[in-house]
N, C-alpha and C positions, 0 to 999 in steps of 0.2 A: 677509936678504931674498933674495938669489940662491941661499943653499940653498933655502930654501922653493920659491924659483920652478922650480928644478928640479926640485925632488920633486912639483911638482904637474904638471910639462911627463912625468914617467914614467909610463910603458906601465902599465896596470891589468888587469890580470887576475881575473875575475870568477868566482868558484869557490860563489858562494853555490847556496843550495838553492832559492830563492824569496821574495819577487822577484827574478827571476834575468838573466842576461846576455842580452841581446839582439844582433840581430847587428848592427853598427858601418854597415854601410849602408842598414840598417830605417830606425836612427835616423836617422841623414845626409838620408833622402828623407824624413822627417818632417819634419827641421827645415825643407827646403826648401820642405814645404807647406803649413808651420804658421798663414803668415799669411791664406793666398789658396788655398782647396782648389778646385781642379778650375775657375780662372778664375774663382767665385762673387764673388771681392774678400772673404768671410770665412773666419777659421779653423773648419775641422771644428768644434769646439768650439761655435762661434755658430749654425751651422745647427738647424731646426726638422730633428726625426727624421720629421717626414711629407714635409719636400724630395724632390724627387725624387732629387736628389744623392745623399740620406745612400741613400733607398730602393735606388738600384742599388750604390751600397754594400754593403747588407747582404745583397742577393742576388750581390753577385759572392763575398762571402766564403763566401756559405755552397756557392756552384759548387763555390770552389779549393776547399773542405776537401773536397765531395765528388768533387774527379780527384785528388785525394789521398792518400785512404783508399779510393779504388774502392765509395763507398756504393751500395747498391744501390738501385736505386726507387721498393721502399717502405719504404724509412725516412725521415724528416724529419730535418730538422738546425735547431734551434735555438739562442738564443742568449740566455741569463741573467745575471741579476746575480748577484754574490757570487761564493761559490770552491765548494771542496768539502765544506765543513762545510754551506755548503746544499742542497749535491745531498744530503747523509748522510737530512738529512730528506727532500726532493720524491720520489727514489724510492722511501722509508716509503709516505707518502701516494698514490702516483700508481699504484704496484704493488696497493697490498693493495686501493686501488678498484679495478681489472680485474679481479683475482682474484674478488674480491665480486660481481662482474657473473657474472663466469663461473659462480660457483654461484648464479646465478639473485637474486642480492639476498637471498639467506635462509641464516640463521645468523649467528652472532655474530662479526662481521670481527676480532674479538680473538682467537678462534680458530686465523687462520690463520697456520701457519708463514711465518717466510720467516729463513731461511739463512745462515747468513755461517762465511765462513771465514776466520779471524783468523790474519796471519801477521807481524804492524808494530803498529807504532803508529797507523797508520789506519784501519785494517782493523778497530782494537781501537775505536778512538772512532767509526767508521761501526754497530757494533754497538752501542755504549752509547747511541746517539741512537737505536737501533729501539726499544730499551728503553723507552728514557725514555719516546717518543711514545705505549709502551702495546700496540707490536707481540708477538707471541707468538716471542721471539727463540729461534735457535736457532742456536748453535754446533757446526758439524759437522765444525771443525776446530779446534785451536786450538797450533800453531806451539809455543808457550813450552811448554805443559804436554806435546808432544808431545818436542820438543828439547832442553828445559829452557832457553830461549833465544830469542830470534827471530833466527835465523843459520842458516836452508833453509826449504826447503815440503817439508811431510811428503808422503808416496807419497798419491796421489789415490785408492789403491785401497782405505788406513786411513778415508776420511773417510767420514760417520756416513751422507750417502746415495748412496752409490759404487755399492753390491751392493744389487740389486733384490730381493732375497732378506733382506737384510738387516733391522734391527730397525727402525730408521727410516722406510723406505718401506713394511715390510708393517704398520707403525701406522697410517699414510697411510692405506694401502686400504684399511685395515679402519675409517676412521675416516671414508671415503670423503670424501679432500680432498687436495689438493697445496697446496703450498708457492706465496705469489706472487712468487717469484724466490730464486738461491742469487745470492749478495755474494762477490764476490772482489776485492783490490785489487791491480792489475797489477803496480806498480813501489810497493817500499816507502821515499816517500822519506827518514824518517828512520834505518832499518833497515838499507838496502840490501839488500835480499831482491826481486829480478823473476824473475818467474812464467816460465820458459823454456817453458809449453804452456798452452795455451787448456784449461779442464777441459771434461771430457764423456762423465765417468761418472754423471752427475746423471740425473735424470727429463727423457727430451726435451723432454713439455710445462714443463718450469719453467724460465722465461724465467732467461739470463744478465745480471748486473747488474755489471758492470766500472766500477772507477775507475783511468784512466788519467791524470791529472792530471799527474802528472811522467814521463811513454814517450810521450805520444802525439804521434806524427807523426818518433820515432825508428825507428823498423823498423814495415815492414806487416803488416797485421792483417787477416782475415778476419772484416769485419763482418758478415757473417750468419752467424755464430755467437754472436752476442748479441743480447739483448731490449736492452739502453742499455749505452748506454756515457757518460761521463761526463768531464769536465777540466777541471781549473780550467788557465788560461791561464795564470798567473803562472812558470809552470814552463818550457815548452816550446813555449809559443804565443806569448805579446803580455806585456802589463802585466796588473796584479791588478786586479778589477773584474767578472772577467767568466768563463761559464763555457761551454763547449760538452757540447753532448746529442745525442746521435746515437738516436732511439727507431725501433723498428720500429712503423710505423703500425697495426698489430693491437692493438697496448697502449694505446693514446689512450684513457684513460677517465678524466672527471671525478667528480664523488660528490655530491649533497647527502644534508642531514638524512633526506630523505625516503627516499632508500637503504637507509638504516638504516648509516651511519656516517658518521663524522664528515669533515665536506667536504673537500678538496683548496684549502687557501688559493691563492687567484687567479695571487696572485705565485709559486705552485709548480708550477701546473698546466698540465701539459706539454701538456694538450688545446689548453687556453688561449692558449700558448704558440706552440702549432704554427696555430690559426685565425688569430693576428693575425700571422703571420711574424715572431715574434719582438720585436714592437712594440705589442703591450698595454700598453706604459706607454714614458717615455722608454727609451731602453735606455743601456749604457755604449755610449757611442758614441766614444768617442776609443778605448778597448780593444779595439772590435770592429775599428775603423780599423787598432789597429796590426796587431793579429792578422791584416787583410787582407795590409798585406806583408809580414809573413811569410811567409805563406802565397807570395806574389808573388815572395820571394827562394828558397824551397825548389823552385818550378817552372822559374827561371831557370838553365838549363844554365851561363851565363857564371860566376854569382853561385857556382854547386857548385863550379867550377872552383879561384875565387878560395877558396874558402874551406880549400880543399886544400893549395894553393901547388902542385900535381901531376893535371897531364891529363892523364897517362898510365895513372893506376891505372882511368880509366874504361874499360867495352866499349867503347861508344859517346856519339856528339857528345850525345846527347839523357839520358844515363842523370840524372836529377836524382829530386827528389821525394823519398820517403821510402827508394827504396831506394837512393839515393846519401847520403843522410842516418845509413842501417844502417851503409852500408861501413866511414863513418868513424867512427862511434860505437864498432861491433867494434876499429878501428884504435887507436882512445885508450882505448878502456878495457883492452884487449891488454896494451900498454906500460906502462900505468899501473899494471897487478897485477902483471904482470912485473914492475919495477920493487921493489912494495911486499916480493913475494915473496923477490926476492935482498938485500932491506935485512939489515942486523943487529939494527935497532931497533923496525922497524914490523910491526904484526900486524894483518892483515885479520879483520874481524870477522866475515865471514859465509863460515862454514866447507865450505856448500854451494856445489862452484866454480859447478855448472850454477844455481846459483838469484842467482849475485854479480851486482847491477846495473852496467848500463852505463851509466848517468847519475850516480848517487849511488852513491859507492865511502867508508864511514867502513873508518877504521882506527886502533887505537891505538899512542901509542910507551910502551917501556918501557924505558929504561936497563937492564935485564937482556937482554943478548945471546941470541937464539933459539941454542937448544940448549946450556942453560949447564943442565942439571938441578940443577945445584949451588946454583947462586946464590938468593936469595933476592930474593921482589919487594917495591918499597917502590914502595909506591902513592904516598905524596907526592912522590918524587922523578919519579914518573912524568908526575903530575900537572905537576908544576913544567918537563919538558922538553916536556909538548906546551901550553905556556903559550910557551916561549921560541921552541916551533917557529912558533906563530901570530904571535907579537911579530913574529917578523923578517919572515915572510913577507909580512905587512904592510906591513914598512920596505922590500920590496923590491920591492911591485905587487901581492903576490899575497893578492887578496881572500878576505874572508868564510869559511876553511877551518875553522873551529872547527865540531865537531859539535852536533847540536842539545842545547837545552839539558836535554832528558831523559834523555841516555846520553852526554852530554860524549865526550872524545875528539876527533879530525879527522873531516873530512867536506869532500870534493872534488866536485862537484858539475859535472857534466861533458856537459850537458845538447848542442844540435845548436848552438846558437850560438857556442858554445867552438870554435876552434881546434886540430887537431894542434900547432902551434907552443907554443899555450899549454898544452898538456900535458904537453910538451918544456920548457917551462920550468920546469914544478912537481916534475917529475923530475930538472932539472940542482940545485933547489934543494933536494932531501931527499938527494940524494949528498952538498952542500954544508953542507947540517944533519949527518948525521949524521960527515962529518970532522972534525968539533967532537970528538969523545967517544971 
């Protein structure tokens, strides 16, 4: 009974991908509001979403996200149910009705390209949902077949509508039609493959369609460089439930039958969306709640502090938000490939340094010692030591590192709520792994 009581009183360390770690005093002021928000006498939870309570609620979060990410004017900020398998669809639906507008409502909205550049795993299932819904897909990148791998982003200058001159766009013109957006996914969380530049060799008028789901709100972003942008929360914001959309207000088009294509479901329609503020129906209201402080702890200069254990790496008393949030993100993921780099056992998987995420870092081990050309690799034994790595790391706090389950291996997961400390421990414990062998 007293071992158990111990091992449950140890420090946990939160390495997962999503649902991921939250910061320790998000929670803390949760719990302290859980029963009685804002004097009401009930918990967030019991509140009507037309209160006025929840109502400034949802307009202070959607403020903080916009001094934030510095949105500009005219873009809306809304707030969805689901993750990003439902954004894969609503920007299908929400893009190719503008596009359809834009050419007047005539011709066949199957027709129209729209884009993607596959460089993950999401990037690849954001494509297969254009497919499915019957979009005129098009691949104008595609990572594995470029690298044999998803381990970089190919040169922006290879992809199929880079060069205006090129085969792609001179179809376009002669076909007199553009694309309703090109697809890219920022941050590849099962991959670890992020995009170190915003593309913008594409056709100015074709709107950028970003999914940020696991970056965003780790380093800033120049929102007007994209038509949406997109995030599931579960990553880098709050809990899972809920999704942010950041649209430039030119793109707000809904669609009926009478259009002549098939309508933009209610629940996806980002017009919709944007009239009712985000309140067209109940919303995840405890999600958007957390997600507020978050947002509440990344503008609190004290809270950045704390979260460093070091005021001195800052300029200034004020430096918080996303770009004290970079500092440190650059700082632990530094170390951490460092780290992987001087092992004897561990191999980073994504061979592109400038393309290697700073949130999600896999790597695998292999009992064959780097630079042993001699040796021979045995997949099962390899298999068996990052089975033993996970075992222990577990018995010692240190969560959820196993990679996901379609490319197995490790996977660190190192998102703004993690700690330098706790980085520092996952590297005191792979020197301690690997002095086993």
């Amino acid at each position: 009974m007293a071992a158990a009581q111990a091992h449950a009183g140890q420090h946990k360390w939160n390495f997962g991908a999503g649902p991921a770690m939250i910061p320790r005093p998000v929670l803390e002021r949760a719990q302290a509001e859980f029963l009685n928000y804002q004097s009401t006498g009930l918990s967030l939870m019991e509140l009507s979403h037309r209160s006025q309570p929840y109502e400034d609620l949802n307009n202070k979060a959607q403020a903080q996200l916009r001094q934030l990410l510095k949105v500009p004017d005219n873009y809306k900020i809304i707030f969805m149910q689901g993750g990003g398998h439902t954004q894969f669809a609503a920007a299908v639906y929400n893009l190719i009705a503008w596009r359809h507008h834009q050419n007047g409502a005539k011709g066949d909205w199957r027709q129209i390209p729209v884009d993607y550049v596959v460089t993950g795993s999401w990037s690849a299932k954001a494509a297969e949902e254009a497919k499915r819904l019957g979009a005129n897909l098009r691949v104008v990148c595609d990572a594995k077949k470029v690298l044999g791998a998803y381990t970089g982003i190919p040169a922006e200058e290879t992809w199929a509508t880079s060069d205006p001159q090129g085969a792609t766009r001179q179809a376009d013109a002669e076909a007199g039609q553009k694309p309703a957006y090109l697809y890219y996914c920022d941050n590849e969380t099962v991959n670890g493959v992020e995009f170190p530049f915003v593309p913008s060799l594409h056709d100015p008028a074709v709107p950028l369609v970003c999914d940020m789901s696991s970056n965003i709100l780790s380093r800033p972003v120049d929102v007007s460089k994209f038509g949406v942008i997109y995030a599931g929360a579960q990553k880098n914001i709050g809990p899972a439930g809920v999704s942010v959309v950041i649209i430039r207000e030119d793109l707000l088009q809904t669609s009926e039958l009478k259009d002549g294509l098939q309508p933009v479901p209610l629940m996806l329609d980002y017009k919709t969306m944007v009239k009712n503020n985000s309140l067209y129906n109940t919303p995840p209201m405890f999600a958007i709640y957390m997600s507020s402080l978050v947002f509440d702890w990344l503008l609190d200069p004290s809270a950045q502090r704390v979260q460093d254990g070091d005021a001195s790496i800052y300029p200034h008393s004020s430096f918080v938000g996303v770009e004290a949030a970079q500092a440190r993100n650059e700082r632990k993921a530094s170390k951490l490939y460092k780290a992987l780099e001087d092992s004897r056992f561990c191999r980073i998987v994504v061979q592109d340094k400038a393309a290697r995420s700073k949130m999600n870092i896999p790597f695998r081990i292999s009992a064959t010692p780097k630079g042993d050309s001699s040796a021979t690799t045995d997949k099962k034994k390899d298999e068996e030591m990052e089975a033993a790595f996970v075992a222990q790391a577990e018995a010692k706090g240190l969560l959820q590192l196993a990679g996901h389950r379609s490319v197995g291996g490790i996977r660190a997961s190192i998102y703004n709520a993690m700690t330098e400390e706790g980085v520092d421990v996952l590297i005191a414990y792979l020197k301690e792994f690997e002095s086993q062998y």
